[in-house]
Backbone as CSV, one residue per row, in Angstrom:
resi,resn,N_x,N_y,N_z,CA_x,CA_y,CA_z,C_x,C_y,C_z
1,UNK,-5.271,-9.399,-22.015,-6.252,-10.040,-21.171,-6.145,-9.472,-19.774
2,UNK,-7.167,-9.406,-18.952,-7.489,-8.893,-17.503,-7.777,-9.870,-16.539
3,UNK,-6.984,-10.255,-15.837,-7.511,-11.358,-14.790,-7.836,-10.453,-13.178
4,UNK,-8.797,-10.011,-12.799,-8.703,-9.345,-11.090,-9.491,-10.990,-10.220
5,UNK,-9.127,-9.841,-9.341,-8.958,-11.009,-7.791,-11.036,-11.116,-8.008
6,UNK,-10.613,-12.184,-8.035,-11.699,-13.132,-7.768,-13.217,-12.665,-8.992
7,UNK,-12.557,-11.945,-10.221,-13.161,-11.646,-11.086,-14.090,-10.346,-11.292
8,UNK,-13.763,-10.126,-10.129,-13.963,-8.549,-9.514,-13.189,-7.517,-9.979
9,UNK,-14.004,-6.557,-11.095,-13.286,-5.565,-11.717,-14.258,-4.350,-11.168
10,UNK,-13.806,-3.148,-10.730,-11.978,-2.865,-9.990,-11.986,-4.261,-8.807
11,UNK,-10.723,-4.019,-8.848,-10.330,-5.154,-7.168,-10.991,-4.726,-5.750
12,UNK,-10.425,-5.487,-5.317,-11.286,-5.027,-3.235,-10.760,-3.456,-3.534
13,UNK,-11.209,-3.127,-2.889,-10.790,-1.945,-2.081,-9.920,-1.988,-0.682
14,UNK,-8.799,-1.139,-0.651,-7.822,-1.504,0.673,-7.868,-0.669,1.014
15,UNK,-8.099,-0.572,2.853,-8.594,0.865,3.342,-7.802,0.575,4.435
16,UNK,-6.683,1.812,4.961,-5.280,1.475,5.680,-5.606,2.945,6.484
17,UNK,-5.028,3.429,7.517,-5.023,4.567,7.764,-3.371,5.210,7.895
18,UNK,-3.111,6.335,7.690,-1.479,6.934,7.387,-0.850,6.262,8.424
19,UNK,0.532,5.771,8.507,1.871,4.802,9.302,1.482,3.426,9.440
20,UNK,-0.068,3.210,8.329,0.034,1.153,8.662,0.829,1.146,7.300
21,UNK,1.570,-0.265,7.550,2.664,-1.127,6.770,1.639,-2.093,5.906
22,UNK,1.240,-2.563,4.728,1.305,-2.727,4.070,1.742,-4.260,3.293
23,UNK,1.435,-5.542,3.449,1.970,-6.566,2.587,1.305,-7.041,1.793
24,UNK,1.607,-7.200,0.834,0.883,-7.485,-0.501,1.252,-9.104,-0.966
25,UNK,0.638,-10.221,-1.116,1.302,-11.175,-1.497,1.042,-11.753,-2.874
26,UNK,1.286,-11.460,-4.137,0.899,-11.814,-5.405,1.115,-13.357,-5.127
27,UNK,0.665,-14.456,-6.071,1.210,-15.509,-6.831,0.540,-15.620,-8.214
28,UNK,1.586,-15.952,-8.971,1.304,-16.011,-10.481,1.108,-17.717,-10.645
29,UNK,-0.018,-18.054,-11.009,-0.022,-19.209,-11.510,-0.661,-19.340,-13.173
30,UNK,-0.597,-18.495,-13.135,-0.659,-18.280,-14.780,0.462,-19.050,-15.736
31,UNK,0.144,-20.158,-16.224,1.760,-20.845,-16.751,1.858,-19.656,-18.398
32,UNK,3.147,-19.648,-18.782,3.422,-18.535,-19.815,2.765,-17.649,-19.735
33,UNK,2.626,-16.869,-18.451,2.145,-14.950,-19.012,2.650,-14.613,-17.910
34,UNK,3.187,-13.450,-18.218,3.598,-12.536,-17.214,2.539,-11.395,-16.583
35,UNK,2.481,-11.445,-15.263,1.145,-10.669,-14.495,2.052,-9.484,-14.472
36,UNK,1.394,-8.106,-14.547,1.524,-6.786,-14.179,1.345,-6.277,-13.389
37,UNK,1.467,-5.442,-12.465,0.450,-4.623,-11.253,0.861,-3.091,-11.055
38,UNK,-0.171,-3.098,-11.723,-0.187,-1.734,-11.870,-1.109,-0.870,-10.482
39,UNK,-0.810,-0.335,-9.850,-1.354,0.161,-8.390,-1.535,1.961,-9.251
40,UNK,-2.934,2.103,-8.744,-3.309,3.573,-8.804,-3.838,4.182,-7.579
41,UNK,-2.789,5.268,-7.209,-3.520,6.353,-6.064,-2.328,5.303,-4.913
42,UNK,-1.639,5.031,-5.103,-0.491,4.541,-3.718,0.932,5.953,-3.817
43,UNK,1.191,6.356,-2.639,2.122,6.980,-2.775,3.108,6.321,-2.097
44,UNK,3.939,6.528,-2.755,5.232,5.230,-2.629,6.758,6.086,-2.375
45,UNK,7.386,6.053,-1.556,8.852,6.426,-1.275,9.790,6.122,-1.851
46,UNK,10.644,7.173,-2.562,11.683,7.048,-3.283,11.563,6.327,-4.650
47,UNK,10.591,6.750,-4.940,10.171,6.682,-6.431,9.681,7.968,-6.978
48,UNK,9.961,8.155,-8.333,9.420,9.317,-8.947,8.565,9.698,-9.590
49,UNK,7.828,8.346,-9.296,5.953,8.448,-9.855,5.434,7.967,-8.982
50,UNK,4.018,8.162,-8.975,3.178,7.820,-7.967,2.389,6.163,-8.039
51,UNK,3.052,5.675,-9.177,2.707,4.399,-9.355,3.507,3.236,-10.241
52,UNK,3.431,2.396,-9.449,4.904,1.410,-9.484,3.896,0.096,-10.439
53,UNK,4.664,-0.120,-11.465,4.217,-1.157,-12.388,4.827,-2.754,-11.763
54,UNK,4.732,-3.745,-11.773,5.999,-5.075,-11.568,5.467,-5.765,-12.383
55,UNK,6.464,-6.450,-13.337,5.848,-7.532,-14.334,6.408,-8.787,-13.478
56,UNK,5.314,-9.979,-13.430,5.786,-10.736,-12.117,5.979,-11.998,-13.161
57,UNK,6.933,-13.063,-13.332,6.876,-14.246,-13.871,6.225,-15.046,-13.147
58,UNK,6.031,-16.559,-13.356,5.398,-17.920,-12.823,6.291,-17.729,-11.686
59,UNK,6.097,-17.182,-10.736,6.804,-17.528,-9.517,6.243,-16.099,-8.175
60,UNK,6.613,-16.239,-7.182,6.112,-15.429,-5.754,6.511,-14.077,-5.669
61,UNK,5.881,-12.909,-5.325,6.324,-11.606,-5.400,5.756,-11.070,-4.040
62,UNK,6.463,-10.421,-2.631,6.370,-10.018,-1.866,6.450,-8.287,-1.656
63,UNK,5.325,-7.962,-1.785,5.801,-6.329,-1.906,5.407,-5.345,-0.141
């Protein structure tokens, strides 16, 4: 199943310019399922792919 922000498939669009920081605030209120986030086109430091998965439980994820 696919849940996006506010039923909007693809999601917003986030438009940053190079050295802005970035906070992301998930909450899962999904009771029994675990949310994914899968980010495409972020280049991310000290990782060895260009895209970082998080499986988030019923609870707060600060990225």
């Amino acid at each position: 199943t696919c849940y996006c922000h506010n039923g909007q498939t693809p999601g917003p669009v986030l438009s940053t310019a190079v050295g802005d920081t970035i906070i992301i605030n998930v909450v899962n209120n999904l009771i029994m399922e675990i949310v994914a986030i899968h980010w495409h086109g972020i280049r991310q430091r000290l990782r060895t792919r260009a895209q970082l998965k998080i499986n988030l439980p019923t609870s707060l994820l600060i990225l």
